[in-house]
N, C-alpha and C positions, 0 to 999 in steps of 0.2 A: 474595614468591613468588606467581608467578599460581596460580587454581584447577587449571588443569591439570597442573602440574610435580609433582611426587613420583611410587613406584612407585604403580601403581595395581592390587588382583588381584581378578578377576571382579566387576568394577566399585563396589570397594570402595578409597577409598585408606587405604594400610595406614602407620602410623607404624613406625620401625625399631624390636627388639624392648628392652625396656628392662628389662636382665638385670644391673645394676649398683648397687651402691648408690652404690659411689665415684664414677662420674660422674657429672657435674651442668650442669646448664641454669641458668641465674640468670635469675631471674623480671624484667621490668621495672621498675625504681624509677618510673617515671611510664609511668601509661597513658592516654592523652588519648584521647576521644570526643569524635565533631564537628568535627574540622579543631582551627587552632592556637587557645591562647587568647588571651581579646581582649585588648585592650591595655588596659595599665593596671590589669590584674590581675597580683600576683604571689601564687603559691602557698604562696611559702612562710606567707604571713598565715592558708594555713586549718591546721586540727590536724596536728602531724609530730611524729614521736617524736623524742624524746632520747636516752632509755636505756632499756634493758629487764632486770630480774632475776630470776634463774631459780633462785635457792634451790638452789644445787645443789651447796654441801660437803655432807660427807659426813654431817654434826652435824644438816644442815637439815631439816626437817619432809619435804620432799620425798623425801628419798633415805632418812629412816627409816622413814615410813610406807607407802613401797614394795618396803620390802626390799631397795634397793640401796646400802645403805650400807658394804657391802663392797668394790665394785668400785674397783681404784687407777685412776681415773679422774675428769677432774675436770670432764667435762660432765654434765648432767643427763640421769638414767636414769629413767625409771619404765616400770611395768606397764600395760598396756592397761586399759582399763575401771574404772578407776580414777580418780577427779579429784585433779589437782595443783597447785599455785601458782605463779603469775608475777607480776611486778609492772612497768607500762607509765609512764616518765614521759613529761610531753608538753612542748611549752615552752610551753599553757597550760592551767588549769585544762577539765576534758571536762567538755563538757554535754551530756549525753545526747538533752537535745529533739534539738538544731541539729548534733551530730559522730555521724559513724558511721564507726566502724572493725571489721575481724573480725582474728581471728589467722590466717595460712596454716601446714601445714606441708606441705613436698614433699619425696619422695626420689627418685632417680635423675635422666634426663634423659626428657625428652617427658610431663613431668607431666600427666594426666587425671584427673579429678574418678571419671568408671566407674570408673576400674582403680586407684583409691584411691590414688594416688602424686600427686594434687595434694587435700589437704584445709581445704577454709577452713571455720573455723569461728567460727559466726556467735556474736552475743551474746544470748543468752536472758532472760529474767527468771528460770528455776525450769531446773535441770541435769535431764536426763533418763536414767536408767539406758540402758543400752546404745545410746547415740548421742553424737557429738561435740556438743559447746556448752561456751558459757564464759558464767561468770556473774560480773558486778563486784558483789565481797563488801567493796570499802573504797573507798571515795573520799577523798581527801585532798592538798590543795593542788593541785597539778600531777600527782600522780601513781594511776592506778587499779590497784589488786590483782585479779586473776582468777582464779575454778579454774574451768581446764580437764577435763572428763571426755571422754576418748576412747573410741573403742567397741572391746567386745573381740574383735573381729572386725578390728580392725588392723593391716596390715605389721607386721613385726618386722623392728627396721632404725633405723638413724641418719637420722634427718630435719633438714631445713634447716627455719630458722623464719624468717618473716615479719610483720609488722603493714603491713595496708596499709588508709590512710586514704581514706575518697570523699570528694568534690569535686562541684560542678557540672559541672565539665570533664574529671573523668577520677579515677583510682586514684593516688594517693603510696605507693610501698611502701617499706619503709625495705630498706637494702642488704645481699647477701651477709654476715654476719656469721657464723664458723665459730664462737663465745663462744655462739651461743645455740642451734647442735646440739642437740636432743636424740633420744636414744638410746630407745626405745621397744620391750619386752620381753612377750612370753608373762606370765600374769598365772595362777597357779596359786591367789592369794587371791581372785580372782573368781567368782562362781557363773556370770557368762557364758559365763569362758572355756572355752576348748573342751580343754584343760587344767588346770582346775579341780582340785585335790586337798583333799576334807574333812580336817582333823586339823592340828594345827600342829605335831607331832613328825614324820607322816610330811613336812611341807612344810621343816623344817627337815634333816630327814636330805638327804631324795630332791632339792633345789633350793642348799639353804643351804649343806651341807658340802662343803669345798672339800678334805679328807681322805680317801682312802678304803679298805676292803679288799680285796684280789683273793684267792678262794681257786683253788690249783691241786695239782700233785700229785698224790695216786692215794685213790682212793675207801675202800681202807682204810688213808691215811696223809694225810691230806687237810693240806694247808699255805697259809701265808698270808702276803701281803706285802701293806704298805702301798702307796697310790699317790697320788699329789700329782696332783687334780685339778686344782686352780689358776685356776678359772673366774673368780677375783675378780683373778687379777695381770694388772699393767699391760701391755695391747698386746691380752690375750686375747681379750676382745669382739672388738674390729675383725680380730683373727685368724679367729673364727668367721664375722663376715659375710664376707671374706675369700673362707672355703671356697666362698658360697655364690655370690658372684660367678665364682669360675674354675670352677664349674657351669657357670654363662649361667644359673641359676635366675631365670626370670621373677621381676621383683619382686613381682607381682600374686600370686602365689602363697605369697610367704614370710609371709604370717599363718596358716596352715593347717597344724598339727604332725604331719599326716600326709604330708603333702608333702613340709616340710621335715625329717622324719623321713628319709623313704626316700631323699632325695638326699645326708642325711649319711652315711647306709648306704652309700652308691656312692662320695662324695667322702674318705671317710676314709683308704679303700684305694684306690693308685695303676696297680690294673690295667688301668685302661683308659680314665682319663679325668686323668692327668697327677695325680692327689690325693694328699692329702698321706701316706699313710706306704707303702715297698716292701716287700712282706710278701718274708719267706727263710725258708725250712724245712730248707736243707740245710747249714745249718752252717758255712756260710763269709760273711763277714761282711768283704769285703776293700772299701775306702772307705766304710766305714758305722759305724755302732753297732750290737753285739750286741743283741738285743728283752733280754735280762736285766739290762741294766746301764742301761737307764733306772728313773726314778724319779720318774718322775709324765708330766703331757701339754705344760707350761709349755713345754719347750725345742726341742718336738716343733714344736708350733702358732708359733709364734716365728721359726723358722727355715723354716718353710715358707711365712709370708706374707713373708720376708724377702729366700728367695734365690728365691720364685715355683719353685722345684723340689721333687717329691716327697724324701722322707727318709727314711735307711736306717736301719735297719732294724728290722720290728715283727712279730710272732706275736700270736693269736687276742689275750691279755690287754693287750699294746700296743696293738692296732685297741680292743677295747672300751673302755680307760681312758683315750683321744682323743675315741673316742666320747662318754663319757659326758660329758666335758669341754662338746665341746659343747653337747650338748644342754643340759646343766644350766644351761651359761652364758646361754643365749637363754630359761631359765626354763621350757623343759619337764622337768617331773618325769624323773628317770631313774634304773637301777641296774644296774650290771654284774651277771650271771648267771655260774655255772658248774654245766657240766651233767657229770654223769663220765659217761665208758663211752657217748661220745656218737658218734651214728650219723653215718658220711657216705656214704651213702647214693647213688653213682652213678648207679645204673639207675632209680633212683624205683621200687622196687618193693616197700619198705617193708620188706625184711630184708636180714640182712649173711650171705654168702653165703661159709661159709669151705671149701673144696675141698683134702680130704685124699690123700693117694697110700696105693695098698692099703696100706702100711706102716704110717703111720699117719702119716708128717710131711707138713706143710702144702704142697700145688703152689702157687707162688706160682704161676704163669701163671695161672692160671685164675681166685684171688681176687684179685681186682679191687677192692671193696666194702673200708673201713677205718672201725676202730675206734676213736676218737679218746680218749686217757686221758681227757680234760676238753678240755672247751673253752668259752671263754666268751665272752657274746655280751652283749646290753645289752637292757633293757625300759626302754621309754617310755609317761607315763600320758597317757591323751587320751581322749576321747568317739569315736566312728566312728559318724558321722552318714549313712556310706555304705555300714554294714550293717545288717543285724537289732538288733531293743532286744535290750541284753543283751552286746553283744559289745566294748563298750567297757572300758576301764579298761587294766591292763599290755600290750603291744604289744610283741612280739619284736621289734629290731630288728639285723641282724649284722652288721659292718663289716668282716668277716671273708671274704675273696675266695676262694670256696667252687664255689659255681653259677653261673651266668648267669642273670640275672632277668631281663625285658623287655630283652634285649640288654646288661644291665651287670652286675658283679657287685655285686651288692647282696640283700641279702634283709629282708623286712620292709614295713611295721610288720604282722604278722599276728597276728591274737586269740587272745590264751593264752587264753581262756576258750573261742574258737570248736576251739582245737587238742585242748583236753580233751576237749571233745565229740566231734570227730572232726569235723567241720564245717569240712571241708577246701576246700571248694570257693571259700571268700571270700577275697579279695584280702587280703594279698600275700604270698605265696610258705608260705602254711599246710602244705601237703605235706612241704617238705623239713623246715621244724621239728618236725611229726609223725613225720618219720623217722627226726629226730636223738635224741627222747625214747622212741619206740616201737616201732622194729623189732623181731625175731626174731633172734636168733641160729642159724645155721642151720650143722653141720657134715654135709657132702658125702662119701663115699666117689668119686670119679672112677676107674671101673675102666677095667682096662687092654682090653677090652672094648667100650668108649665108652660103656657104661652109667652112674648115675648113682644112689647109695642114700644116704637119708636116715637118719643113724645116730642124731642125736639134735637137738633143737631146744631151745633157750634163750629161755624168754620173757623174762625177768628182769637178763638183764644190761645190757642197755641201758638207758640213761636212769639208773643205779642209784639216784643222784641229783643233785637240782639245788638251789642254797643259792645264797645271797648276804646280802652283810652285813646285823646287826640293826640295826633303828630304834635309834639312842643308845648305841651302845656295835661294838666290834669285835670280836662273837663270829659265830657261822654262824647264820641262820634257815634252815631246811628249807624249799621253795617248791614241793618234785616236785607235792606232792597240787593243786597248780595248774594242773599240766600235761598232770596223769592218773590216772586213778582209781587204787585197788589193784588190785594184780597178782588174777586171779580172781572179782575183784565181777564181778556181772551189769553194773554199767553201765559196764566196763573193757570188757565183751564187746562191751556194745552202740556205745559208739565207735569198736572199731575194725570193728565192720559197718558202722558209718553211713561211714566213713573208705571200705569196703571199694565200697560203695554209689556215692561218687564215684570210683571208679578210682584211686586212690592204690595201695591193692596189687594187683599182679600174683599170677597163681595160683602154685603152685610149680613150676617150672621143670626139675622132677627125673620121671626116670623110678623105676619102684621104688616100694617103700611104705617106709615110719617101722619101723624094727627096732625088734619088742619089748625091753623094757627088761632087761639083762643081769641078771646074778646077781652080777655082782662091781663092788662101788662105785670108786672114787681119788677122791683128794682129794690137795690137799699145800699146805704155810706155809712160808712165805717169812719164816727172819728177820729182826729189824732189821737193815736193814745199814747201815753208818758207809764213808762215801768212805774208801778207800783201807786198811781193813780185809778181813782173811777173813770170810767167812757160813755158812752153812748152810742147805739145803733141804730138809722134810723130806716126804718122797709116803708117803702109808698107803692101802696096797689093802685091802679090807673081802670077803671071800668070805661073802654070805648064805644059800649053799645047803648039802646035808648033801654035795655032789662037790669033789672035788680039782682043784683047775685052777692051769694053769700059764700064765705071764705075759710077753710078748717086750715090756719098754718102754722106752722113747725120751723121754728130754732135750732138750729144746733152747733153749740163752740166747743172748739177743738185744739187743744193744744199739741203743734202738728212738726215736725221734724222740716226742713229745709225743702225732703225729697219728695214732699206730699203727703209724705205716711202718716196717719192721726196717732198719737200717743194714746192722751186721755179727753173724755169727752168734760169739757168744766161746766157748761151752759144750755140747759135744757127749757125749752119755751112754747106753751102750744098756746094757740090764742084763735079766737073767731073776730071775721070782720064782715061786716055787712057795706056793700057797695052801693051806693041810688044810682040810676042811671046816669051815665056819662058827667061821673065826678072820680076826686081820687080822695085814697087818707094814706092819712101820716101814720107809722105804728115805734114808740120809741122803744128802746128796750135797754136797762141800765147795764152794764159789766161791772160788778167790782171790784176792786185790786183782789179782795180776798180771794175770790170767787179761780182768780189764773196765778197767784201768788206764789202758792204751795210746790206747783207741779213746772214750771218753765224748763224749759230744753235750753238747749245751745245758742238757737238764737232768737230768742223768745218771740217765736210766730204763733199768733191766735189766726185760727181759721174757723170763717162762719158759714154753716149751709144751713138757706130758708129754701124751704117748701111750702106749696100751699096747695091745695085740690080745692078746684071749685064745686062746689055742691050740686049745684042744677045741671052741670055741662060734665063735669066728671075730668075735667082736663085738670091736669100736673104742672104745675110752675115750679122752676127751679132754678136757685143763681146760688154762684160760690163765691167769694172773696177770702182774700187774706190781709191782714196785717200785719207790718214790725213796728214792736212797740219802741218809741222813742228811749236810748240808751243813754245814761249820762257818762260823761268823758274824761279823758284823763288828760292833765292838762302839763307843757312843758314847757318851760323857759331856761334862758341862757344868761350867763353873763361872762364876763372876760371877756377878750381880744379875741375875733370871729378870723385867727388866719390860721393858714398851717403853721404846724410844730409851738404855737404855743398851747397853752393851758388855758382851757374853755369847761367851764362848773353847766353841768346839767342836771335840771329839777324835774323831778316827775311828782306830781301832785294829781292825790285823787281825793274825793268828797263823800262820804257813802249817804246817797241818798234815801237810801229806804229805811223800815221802821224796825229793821231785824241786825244783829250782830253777821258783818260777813266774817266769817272762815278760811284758813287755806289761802291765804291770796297769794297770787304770784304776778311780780307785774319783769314783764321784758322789752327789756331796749335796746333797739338797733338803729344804726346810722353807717353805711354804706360811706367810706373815709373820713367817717368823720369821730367814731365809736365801735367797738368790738362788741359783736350780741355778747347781752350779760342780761342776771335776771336777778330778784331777789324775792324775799318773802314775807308778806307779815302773819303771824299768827291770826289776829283779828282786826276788822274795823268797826267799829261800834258804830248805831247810828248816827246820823250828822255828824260824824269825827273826820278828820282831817289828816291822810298822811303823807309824808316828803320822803324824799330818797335822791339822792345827791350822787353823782358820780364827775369825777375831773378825766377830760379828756386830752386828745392834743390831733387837731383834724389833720390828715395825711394829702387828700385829696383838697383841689381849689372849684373855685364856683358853684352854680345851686346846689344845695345838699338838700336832706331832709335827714328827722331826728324821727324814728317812728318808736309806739309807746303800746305795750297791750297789757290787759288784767285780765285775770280768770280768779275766779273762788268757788266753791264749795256751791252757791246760789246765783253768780251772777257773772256772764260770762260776756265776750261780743263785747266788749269795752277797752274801747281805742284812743289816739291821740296820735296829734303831730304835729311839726313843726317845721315849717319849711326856712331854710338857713344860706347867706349866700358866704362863703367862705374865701378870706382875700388870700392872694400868692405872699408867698415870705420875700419885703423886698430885698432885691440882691445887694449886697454889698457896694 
């Protein structure tokens, strides 16, 4: 190629962009300097490899002392910044006066030494902390041992290795060999890295567990499902680099966890860049998967590097427990979140803006602004060496197709610590996560007048709280006080001035002042309620004053999606109540199965808003609640021998408890080494009938497992099961 041929831009010639790991350039076997060589020289006489050993079962020093001796894969993985072992035969003994050879490794095509996608690495006497070198630590016959230490500032990514030997006349390198790949990961035991986590519980939770819990449900019924990360089964990795390739994510970039943070934030969800999962909210699920009837990310990430098309179908907890998958898998620390009573927040004006008819029931036109039961999102641990000291450590990240960030939807990695603060103004996307744990609750009169009064403002319902799983065990840790002070401290105040300081909230938007606070309280409880049972609601008005006052109030049940949004309204109730002076009443009001039977969503939420206007005073009372109704479950057992490699019979058994024939059923089972997701189907289950499903396994993996179980049908979805299992070693011979 002469000097002049290639693009050339503002007098600069530019290489095409190298956004792949999968493809690849193969380096020269002989590189000659000087023209040809002279005769009666043959090369093969100076130093050429034989063989090279990369220590890299699963048993080997290499894959345990990196922590990757989980992954079903059987090329050599390790952590950045870290030194590892290799072993170089030659066909004759090295002598270090007279041979000089280094190790290469390269990923992608147009390998450059700048942009770290070509690294040779020289031989040292003494290994240096945070830089490539290799040091021969055994010499013997023909063959030299090396460890390599890479720096933790390295791609993350599968690299091609090399040995290539000098000459007087030129470079020997030995050939494409795909046996000596290694795999090269985020390094959370490094104090370099830029992912670094102190503690070996939290690094084993947040990196190692390939199990996890998702809480969802409603903040005073708060529920949990298992989820099969899967970061360590076979295909996952190259799944993950995968994503990051049908990105076009520059390679040069993917050593940087903020980077490759926020482009998994965009590639997880397929709105706008072909990725992998199609988020559905409204309940129809036709060529896809219902988001309730998966059971971990294994089947998800598999099939989407497999048919290269996005896959149907995922909600907020599917997006985040993909998420985490990845992340975890490439070794950045990470943990699904759930936030209740979480804000989404349209207008960015940092409250939810609910607009009442003088009546007292809700004008949908007008609210806009939703209140999402829960929703959850994912944190990644990282240093942010591109803000203020201090703003490092957990990093929002949402995979959850929400907003528009820089033109995609993604949000994230933003500073829970800068969000606490109110320190809204640093990258990336800090505002809408402040909106989602912090807004106001704000209830609107909209007169028929075009005027606009504020009847009462809620600081405290949003955000109510946010958990995720504990270090070592699968109960809830509370995380709110991470996000935000308590409700009325001074410095709850002062963050949301500093918030108010960058323009994050808008002023209030209402004509009118704040109505004094009435004389007459409501409240009301919601009982348990069981699918496909009657319930009961019960409203108590409180009259504080020595006046008699009378009461016009209004019912309204709603069968409401996850994200707030009301479907259909099933439960309509107006009723007057007369108050005597400083007394209260009871008001019951029945639900019956019928009545929400018909019409259930995904995860069958009833939401109920009472109103009432007092008569004499003219003031507006208003409370909202929701409920999940209790689900019945699917239940598994085992028997055989609980070790690896033999034969262990798993039952999934479900019961149909309702009055109606179910349809369509699909139920799926996964177990992270212990079982391969598989699914199966029954055409129907008839009321009260009983079905089994039998699968023989043989667990690969030792110690705690878990067997997790879901159903979906036609009527009834959100039906789970599990089985926690502790799995013995095969004894050795």
């Amino acid at each position: 190629m002469s000097e002049t041929s290639g693009p050339a831009f503002g007098g600069r010639r530019a290489l095409p962009r190298n956004a792949s790991n999968a493809a690849e350039d193969d380096l020269p076997t002989v590189e000659l300097q000087g023209g040809p060589v002279p005769r009666g020289v043959n090369l093969q006489d100076y130093l050429h490899v034989t063989n090279i050993h990369l220590f890299k079962e699963r048993w080997d020093t290499n894959k345990v002392d990196h922590h990757t001796d989980k992954y079903e894969n059987n090329k050599l993985i390790v952590r950045r910044g870290q030194s590892f072992f290799i072993q170089i035969d030659f066909n004759r003994p090295y002598d270090p006066r007279r041979d000089l050879f280094r190790v290469e490794y390269v990923i992608g095509r147009y390998p450059q030494e700048n942009k770290g996608t070509y690294i040779p690495v020289p031989i040292v006497p003494e290994l240096q902390r945070g830089k490539w070198g290799a040091k021969v630590i055994m010499r013997e016959n023909r063959s030299v041992r090396l460890s390599i230490q890479s720096s933790p500032e390295c791609i993350v990514g599968k690299f091609r290795m090399y040995v290539a030997v000098w000459t007087p006349y030129g470079i020997l390198r030995t050939s494409r060999n795909p046996e000596t790949d290694t795999y090269i990961l985020f390094n959370p035991w490094c104090e370099e890295d830029a992912v670094y986590l102190d503690g070996d519980k939290e690094r084993e939770e947040y990196v190692l567990n390939d199990i996890g819990v998702i809480f969802y449900g409603d903040f005073n019924d708060i529920k949990s499902r298992s989820w099969s990360y899967g970061q360590f089964e076979d295909g996952i990795l190259d799944a993950c680099l995968y994503v990051m390739d049908k990105a076009q994510m520059d390679l040069s970039g993917r050593g940087n966890p903020i980077k490759v943070s926020r482009v998994g934030s965009a590639m997880v969800n397929a709105k706008d860049d072909e990725g992998v999962l199609v988020g559905s909210w409204d309940n129809i699920y036709a060529y896809g998967v219902p988001p309730s009837a998966w059971t971990g990310s294994v089947d998800i990430l598999l099939e989407y590097q497999s048919t290269k098309s996005p896959v149907r179908y995922g909600q907020c907890w599917v997006f985040a427990g993909v998420f985490n998958t990845f992340l975890r898998c490439l070794g950045i620390p990470a943990r699904v979140i759930t936030n209740y009573f979480s804000a989404h927040d349209n207008d960015a004006n940092l409250q939810m803006d609910i607009f009442l008819e003088e009546d007292g029931n809700v004008n949908s036109k007008l609210t806009k602004d939703s209140v999402w039961n829960y929703h959850c999102w994912n944190e990644a641990w990282m240093t942010r060496p591109d803000l203020p000291v201090g703003f490092g450590g957990w990093q929002a990240v949402d995979s959850t197709p929400q907003e528009n960030s820089d033109g995609m939807y993604r949000c994230g990695p933003a500073s829970v610590q800068a969000i606490k603060h109110g320190h809204i103004c640093f990258q990336f996307d800090a505002p809408f996560v402040f909106a989602e744990v912090n807004s106001d609750l704000i209830y609107i009169t909209a007169k028929k007048d075009g005027t606009h009064v504020v009847e009462t403002v809620d600081t405290t319902h949003i955000g109510k709280l946010i958990v995720t799983k504990e270090v070592g065990g699968d109960g809830i840790k509370d995380i709110t006080d991470t996000y935000k002070f308590q409700e009325g401290q001074e410095e709850e105040r002062l963050a949301l001035e500093t918030a108010l300081m960058y323009g994050a909230k808008k002023p209030l938007n209402i004509e009118g002042i704040l109505k004094p606070r009435s004389d007459v309280d409501m409240n009301f409880d919601v009982e348990n309620a069981v699918l496909g049972r009657d319930f009961k609601l019960t409203i108590t008005f409180q009259n504080n004053s020595p006046r008699r006052y009378t009461l016009l109030a209004y019912l309204s049940g709603n069968i409401v999606f996850y994200t707030g949004v009301s479907k259909t309204e099933f439960k309509k109730e107006t009723f007057e109540v007369t108050l005597e002076p400083l007394s209260f009443k009871r008001e019951e009001v029945l639900i019956r199965a019928g009545e929400y039977m018909g019409q259930l969503l995904e995860q069958a939420y009833l939401h109920f808003f009472v109103t009432a206007r007092v008569n004499e005073s003219k003031d507006i009372l208003a409370k909202q609640k929701s409920t999940v109704l209790t689900i019945p479950q699917l239940i598994i057992k085992v028997r055989g021998a609980k070790m690896v490699g033999s034969d262990m019979v798993v039952t999934v058994e479900f019961t149909n408890p309702l009055k109606e024939t179910l349809r369509n059923v699909w139920i799926h089972l996964d177990g992270p080494g212990v079982i391969k997701p598989m699914r199966k189907m029954f055409r129907e289950i008839q009321p009260s009938a009983t079905i089994q499903w039998e699968e023989v396994c043989r667990p690969w993996v030792s110690g705690p497992r878990k067997l997790i179980a879901s159903m979906t049908s036609d009527s009834l979805r959100h039906v789970y099961g599990e089985l926690n299992l502790q799995i013995q070693r095969r004894p050795s011979a």
